[in-house]
N, C-alpha and C positions, 0 to 999 in steps of 0.2 A: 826848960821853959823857952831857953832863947830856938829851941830848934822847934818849936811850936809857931812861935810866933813870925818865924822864919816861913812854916808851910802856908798858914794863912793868908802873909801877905803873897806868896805866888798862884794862889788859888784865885783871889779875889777879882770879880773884872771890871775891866777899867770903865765902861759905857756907862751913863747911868741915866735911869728914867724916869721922866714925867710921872707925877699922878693921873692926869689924864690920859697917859698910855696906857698907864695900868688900867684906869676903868674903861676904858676902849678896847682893849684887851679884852678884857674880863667878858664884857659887852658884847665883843665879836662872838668868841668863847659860846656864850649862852644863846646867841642867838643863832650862831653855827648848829647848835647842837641839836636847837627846837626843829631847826626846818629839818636836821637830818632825820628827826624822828618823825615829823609829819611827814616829809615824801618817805620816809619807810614805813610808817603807817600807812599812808596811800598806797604803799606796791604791796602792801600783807594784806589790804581789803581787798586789792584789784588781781592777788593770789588767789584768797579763798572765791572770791566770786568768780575767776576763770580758773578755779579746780573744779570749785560745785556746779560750774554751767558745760565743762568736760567732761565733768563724771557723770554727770544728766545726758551729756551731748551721746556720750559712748554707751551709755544703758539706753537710751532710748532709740540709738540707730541698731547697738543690737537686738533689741528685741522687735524691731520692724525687719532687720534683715531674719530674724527666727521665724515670722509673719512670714513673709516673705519667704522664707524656704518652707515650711509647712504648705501655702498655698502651693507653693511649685510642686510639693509631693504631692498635694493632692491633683496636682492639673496630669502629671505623669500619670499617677495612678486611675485617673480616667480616662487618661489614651491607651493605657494598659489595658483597660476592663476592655477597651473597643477593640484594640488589637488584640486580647485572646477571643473576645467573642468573632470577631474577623477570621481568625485562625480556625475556631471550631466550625465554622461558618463555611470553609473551603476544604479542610477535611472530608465535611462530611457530603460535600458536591464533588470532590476527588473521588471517593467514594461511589456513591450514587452513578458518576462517570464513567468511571473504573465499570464498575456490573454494566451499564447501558451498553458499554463498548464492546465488554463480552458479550451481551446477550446480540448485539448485534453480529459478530463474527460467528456466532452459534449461526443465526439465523442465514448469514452465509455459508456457512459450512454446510446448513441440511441444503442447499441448492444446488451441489454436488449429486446428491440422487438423483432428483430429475432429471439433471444433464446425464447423467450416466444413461438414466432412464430412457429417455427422449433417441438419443443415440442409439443404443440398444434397439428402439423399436426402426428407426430409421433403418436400421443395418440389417435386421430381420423381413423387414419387409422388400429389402434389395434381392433377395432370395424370390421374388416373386421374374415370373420367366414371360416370353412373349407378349401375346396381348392383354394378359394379366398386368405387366408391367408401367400400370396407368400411375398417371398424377390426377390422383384421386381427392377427395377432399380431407380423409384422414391425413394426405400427404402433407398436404397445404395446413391443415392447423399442428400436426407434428411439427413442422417448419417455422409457423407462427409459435408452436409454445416455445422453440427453442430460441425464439428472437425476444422473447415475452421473459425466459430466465436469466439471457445473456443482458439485458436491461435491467434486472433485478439485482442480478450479480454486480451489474458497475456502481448500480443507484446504492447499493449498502457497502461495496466495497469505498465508496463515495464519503460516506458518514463514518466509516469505521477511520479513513484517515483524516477527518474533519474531528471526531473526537480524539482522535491521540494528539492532533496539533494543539486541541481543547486543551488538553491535559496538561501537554508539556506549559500551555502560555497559563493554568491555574497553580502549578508544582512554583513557574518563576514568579505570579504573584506571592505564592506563598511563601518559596523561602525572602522574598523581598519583607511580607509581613514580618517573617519570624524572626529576621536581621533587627527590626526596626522594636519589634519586643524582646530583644539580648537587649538591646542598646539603651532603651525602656527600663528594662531591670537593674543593668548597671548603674545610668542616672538615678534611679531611685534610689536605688542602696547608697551611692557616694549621697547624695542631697540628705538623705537620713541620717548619717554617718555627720555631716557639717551639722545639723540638727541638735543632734547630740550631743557634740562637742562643747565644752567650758571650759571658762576660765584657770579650772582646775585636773582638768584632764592631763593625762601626760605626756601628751605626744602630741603638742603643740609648741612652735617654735616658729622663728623670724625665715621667714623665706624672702631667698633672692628676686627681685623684681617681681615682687607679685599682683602686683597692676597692671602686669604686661597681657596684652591680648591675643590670648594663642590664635595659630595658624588653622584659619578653617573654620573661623566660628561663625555660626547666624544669630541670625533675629528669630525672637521669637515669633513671629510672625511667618520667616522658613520655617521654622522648627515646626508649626504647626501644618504648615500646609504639607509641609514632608510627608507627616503621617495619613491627612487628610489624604491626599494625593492615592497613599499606598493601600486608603480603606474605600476612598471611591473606587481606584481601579479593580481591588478585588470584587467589590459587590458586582461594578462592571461585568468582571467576567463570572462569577459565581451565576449572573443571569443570562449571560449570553449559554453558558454551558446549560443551566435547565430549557433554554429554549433548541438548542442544541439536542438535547433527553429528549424531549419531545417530538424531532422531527424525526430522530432516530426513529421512536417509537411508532411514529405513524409510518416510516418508509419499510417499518418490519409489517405492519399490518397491511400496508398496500399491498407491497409486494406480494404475501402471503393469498392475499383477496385475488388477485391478479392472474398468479400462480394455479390456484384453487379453479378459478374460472373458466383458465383455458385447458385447463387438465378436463373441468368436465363436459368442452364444448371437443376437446379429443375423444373424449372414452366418450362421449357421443356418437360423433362420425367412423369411430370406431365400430360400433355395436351396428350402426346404419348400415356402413361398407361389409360385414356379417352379413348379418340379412339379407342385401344384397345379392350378394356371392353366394348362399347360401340357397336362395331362390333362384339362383343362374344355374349353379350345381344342378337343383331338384330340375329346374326344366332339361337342362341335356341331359340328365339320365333317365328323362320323360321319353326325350327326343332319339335317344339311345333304343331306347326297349320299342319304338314305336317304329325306327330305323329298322333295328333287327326282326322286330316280325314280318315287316314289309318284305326285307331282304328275303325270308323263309319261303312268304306266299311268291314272291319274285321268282327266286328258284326252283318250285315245284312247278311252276307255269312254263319255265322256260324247257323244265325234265317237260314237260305234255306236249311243247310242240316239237320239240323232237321227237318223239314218239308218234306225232301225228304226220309231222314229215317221213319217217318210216314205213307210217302206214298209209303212206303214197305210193308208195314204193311197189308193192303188188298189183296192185288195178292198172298203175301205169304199164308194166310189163305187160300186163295182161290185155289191153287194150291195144300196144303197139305191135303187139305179137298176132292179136285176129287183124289188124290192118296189113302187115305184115305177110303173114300169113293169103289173105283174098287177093295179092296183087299175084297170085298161082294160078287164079282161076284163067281157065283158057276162053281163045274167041271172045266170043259176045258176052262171055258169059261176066267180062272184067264189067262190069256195071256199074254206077254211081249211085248204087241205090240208098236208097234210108237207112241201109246198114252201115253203105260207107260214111253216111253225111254223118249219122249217128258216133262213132267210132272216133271219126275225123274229131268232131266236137268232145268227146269222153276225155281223148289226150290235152287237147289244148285247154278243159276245166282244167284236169288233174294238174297239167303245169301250172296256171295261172293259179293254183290252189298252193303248190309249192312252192312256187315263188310268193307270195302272201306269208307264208306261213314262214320263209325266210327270213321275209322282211323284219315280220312279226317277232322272231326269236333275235333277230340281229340287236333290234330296239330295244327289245328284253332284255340282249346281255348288255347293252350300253348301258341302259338303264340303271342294271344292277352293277356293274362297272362304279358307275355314279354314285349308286348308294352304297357302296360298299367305301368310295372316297369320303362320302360323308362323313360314314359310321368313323372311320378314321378320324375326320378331323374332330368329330361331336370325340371323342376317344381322347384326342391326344387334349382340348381345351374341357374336357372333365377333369384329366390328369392337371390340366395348369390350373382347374378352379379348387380340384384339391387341396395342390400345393397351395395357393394363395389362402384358402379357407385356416388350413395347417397354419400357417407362416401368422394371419393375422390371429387367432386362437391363440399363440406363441405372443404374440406383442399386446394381446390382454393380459395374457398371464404376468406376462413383464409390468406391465401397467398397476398390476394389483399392488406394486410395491407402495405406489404413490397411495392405495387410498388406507395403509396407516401412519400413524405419526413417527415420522422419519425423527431418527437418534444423531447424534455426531460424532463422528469416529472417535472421539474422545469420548465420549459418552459410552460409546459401547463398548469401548476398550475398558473402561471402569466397572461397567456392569459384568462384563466377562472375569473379570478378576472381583470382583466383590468391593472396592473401593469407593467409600461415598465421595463425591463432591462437593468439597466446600467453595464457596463463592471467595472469589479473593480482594482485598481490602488495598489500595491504594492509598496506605497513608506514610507517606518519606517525610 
């Protein structure tokens, strides 16, 4: 007991207190305790009302950012529809392009005949000799067609590099388009892919700064004209190229028309310069036959005065012989009588008859001299109106090439082997 009363009295403490401490105490106590639970009552209302105005805040900016990417798929997927219809759009003018351009290097390539043609006649007609060797008027539109295909040749050779340059600047719109619908696609599938995603997905997670704004980004407003940009330029060019087609198309038909025209203003002057010639032939071998019969009658004329000088030849003897002769007679009997006067006169006819008749045959053979030069020359320019009749007959015949529908060596290298042609397609 005593060691009881022993721990009590060292436990007990010395201080001691007012009843009004105690209820002041008490007081504090209770009134500490109310305010604790009214401001913690206030931060548990002013919890759930900024949980519930959080949890609103965060449900309702997500489903306007879900808004919000929905519209965006759909804003892509209408630049989409625009850029593949832009895409189908320039295919099928690559295309279109494509065959124009062939058909234009065709339509070059049949002008290869011509000129072969043209030439050909040119060079055939070089075979024509002396005064045949005129600048005729076949010469002169031969000359003109050949300046008329060398203008044809540049005016398509013109378009055919006017379209390839076409070509290559619709291929660089195009792969610009088709850059700009990968990129299209990819947006799309990422933007659906955020779409899709929830709260509950599993491959969502805290990423390092991700309010950071990457390198290289625009405004929608670029993003837009981007595309804009890449589907003006292509319509741009999608029409510059059909008008491009079209002028192709008309410099095939000019040209053709062109071609056509003075081919048949050639085989025209052709056919004339025949006829021509042909009637120059018919006269000198008019002038021939008209020559040599003259020449015949010429020569049997010149055989008769020979023969008639000949037959001078007796009387004159015979006349100078009795003159001759009477200068015997003796005396008186030498008389000048009417025989001599007679006699005297018989010689000097007969001379003056032979010398005539000289003159006559000398004339004669100069004459026929002449006409026998003639007959020569009328001879040797039948021989050149031959040859030229020959020579241009020979650049009709050449000429005939042109009035069928010329092929192109590709063409007829295909038709010789049996190979059809198919048109080829331009689409990379």
């Amino acid at each position: 007991d005593n060691q009881k009363i022993a721990m009590a009295t060292e436990t007990k403490p010395n201080a001691k207190y007012q009843p009004v401490d105690w209820f002041t105490n008490a007081y504090a106590i209770s009134s500490n305790a109310e305010r604790q639970r009214e401001a913690s009552d206030q931060v548990r209302q002013e919890a759930r009302f900024l949980r519930n105005e959080t949890d609103n805040k965060t449900k309702w900016d997500q489903k306007d950012n879900n808004t919000r990417l929905a519209d965006r798929v759909d804003v892509i997927r209408k630049w989409k529809e625009i850029l593949e219809q832009t895409l189908g759009d320039l295919d099928a003018e690559i295309a279109k392009l494509s065959e124009s351009k062939e058909q234009t290097e065709e339509a070059l390539e049949r002008k290869n005949l011509p000129t072969d043609t043209v030439n050909e006649c040119l060079t055939v007609r070089d075979g024509r000799r002396s005064i045949d060797n005129v600048e005729d008027e076949i010469e002169h539109q031969l000359r003109k067609e050949q300046e008329v295909i060398a203008k044809a040749k540049r005016n398509l050779q013109q378009k055919v590099d006017e379209q390839f340059e076409q070509l290559c600047v619709l291929q660089e719109a195009r792969q610009q388009i088709l850059a700009d619908l990968q990129n299209k696609n990819i947006a799309l599938g990422i933007d659906i892919d955020q779409y899709n995603l929830n709260e509950q997905s599993p491959n969502i997670s805290y990423k390092p700064n991700p309010t950071r704004v990457p390198k290289g980004s625009t405004t929608p407003q670029q993003w837009e004209d981007f595309s804009r940009y890449n589907v003006d330029r292509a319509k741009a060019e999608i029409a510059s190229s059909g008008r491009l087609r079209e002028a192709a198309h008309r410099t095939i038909h000019d040209t053709d028309n062109d071609l056509e025209s003075q081919r048949q203003a050639s085989d025209y002057a052709l056919r004339k310069r025949l006829h021509e010639e042909e009637q120059a032939k018919d006269e000198l071998e008019w002038q021939k036959q008209q020559t040599e019969d003259e020449i015949a009658e010429l020569e049997r004329d010149i055989r008769a005065l020979e023969e008639a000088i000949k037959a001078k030849i007796p009387p004159a003897k015979l006349a100078e012989t009795r003159l001759e002769n009477r200068t015997t007679r003796p005396g008186v009997e030498l008389c000048r009588d009417a025989v001599q006067y007679g006699l005297t006169d018989e010689v000097q006819q007969i001379k003056a008859s032979k010398d005539a008749l000289y003159d006559k045959l000398k004339q004669a053979r100069h004459n026929l001299d002449g006409l026998q030069k003639q007959l020569d020359r009328i001879n040797a320019d039948l021989a050149e109106k031959t040859n030229s009749i020959m020579l241009d007959r020979r650049t009709a015949d050449v000429r005939n090439r042109l009035a069928t529908k010329p092929i192109t060596q590709t063409d007829g290298n295909m038709l010789k082997t049996g190979i059809t042609r198919e048109r080829s397609k331009v689409l990379a």
